[in-house]
C-alpha positions in Angstrom: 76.9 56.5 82.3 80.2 56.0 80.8 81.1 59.7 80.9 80.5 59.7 84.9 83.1 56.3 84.9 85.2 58.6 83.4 85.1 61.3 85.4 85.6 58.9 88.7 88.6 57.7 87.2 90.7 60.7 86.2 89.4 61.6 89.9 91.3 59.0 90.6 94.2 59.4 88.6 94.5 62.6 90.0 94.3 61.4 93.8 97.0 58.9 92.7 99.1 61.4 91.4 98.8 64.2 94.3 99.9 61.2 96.6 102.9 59.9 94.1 104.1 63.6 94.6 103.4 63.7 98.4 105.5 60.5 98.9 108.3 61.6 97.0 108.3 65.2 98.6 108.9 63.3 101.5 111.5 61.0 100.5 113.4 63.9 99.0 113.0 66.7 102.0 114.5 66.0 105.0 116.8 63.3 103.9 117.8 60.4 105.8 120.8 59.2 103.6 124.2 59.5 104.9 126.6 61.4 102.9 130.2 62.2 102.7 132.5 65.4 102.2 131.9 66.5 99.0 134.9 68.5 97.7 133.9 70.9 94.9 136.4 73.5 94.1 133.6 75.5 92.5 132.8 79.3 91.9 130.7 80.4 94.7 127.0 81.2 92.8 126.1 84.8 92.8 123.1 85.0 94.1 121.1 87.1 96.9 119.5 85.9 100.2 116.6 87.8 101.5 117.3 88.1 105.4 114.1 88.0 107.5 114.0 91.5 107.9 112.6 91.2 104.8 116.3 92.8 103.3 118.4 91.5 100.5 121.8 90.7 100.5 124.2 89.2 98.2 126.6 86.8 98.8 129.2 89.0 97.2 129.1 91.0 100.4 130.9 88.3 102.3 133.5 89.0 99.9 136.6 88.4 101.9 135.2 86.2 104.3 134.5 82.0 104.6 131.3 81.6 104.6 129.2 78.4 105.9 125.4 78.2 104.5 123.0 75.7 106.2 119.7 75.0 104.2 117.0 73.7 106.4 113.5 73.9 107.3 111.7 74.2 110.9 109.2 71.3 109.7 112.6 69.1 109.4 113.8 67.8 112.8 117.2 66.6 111.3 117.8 70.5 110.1 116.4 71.7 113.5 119.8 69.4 115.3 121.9 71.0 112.3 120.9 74.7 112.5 121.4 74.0 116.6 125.2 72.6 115.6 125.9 75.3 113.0 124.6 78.1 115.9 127.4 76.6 118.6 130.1 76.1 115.7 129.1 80.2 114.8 129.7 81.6 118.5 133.2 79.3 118.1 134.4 80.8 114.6 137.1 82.6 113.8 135.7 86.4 112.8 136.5 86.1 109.6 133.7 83.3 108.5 130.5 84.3 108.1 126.9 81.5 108.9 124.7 82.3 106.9 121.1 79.6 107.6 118.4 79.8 104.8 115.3 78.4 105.7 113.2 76.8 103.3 110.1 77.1 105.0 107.1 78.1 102.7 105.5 81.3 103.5 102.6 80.0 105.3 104.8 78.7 108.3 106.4 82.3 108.6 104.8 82.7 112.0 105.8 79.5 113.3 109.0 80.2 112.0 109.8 83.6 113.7 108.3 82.2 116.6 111.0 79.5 116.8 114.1 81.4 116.1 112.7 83.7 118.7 113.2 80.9 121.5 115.9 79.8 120.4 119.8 81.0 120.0 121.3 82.7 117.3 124.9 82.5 117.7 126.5 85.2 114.8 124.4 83.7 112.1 122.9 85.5 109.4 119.3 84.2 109.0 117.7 84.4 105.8 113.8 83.3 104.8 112.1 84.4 101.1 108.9 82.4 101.9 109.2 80.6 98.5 110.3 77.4 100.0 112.6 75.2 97.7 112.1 77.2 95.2 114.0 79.7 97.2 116.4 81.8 94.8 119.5 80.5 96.8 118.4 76.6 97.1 118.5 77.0 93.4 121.2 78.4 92.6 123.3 76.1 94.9 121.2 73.1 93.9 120.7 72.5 97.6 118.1 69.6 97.2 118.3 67.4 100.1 117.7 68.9 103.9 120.0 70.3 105.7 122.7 70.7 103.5 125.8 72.8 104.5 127.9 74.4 101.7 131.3 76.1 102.6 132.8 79.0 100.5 136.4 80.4 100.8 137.4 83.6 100.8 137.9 84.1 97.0 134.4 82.8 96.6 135.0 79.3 95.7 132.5 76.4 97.5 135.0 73.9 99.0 132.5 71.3 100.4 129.1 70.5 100.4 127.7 68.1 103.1 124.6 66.9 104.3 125.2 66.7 108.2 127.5 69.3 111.1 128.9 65.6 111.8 130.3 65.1 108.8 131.2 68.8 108.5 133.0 68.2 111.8 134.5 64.9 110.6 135.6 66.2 107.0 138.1 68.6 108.5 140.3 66.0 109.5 139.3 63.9 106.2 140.5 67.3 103.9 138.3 70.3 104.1 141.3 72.6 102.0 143.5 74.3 104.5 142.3 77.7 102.8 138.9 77.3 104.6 140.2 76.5 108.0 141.4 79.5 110.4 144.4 81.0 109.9 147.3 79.7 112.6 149.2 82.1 114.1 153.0 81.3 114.2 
């Protein structure tokens, strides 16, 4: 009799644990906090993006260039207004910066996935998916843990900023994004 107690009550355990995680997934994807400009200053991570042709391409070939890389996920209905922000802010760009959008879908939404980007613009951004979710090789690299997030790169390869909204992107222009980011003024 006992051994059947306890059996029902690492069952238990167990449930409570799945559900511990489930609540915290929740609190940590898709974030809700507000955040500010983040200046960094930073060496660009060198890592590679796999584009949803199924190709892989590493961010040293936007050597040269600003680049601006949204992570988000399709499940996420803040990153669905950001990758629809960072797609109008791409067709407005200077040539010279590159948009690059990693989704952090897992593989079993692929479908759903291709399906919406399909419907939807694409402005001159790059769009990568690896399937793997947040344990995507660029979310780690770039510690991108909250969604969206939106990292800017100069072009020596240094991230300026990190922020977690296109508003405060927007915003963090006037509030110091470094002038080596923004487009080059003709005189």
């Amino acid at each position: 009799m006992q051994r059947v107690i306890g059996k029902r009550n690492r069952g238990r355990k167990s449930l409570l644990f799945s559900l511990c995680i489930v609540c915290l997934a929740s609190v940590v994807g898709c974030s809700s906090q507000s955040s500010k400009f983040v200046p960094l200053d930073i060496e660009s991570p060198q890592t590679r993006i796999t584009r949803l042709d199924g190709s892989y391409v590493g961010l040293q070939e936007y050597a040269g260039k600003r680049i601006a890389i949204l992570f988000w996920a399709k499940w996420c209905s803040k990153s669905r207004r950001a990758l629809k922000q960072f797609v109008s802010l791409s067709t407005e760009a200077p040539r010279d910066t590159a948009f690059v959008a990693i989704s952090l879908d897992p593989l079993k939404y692929e479908k759903a996935l291709r399906e919406y980007l399909a419907v939807h613009p694409r402005g001159r951004v790059d769009f990568a998916f690896s399937g793997n979710g947040a344990d995507d090789e660029a979310a780690l690299a770039f510690q991108a843990s909250k969604l969206p997030s939106v990292y800017l790169s100069d072009a020596k390869g240094l991230i300026v900023s990190k922020t977690i909204s296109l508003e405060i992107l927007e915003d963090s222009v006037a509030a110091g994004v470094p002038e080596r980011w923004l487009p080059e003024r003709q005189g």
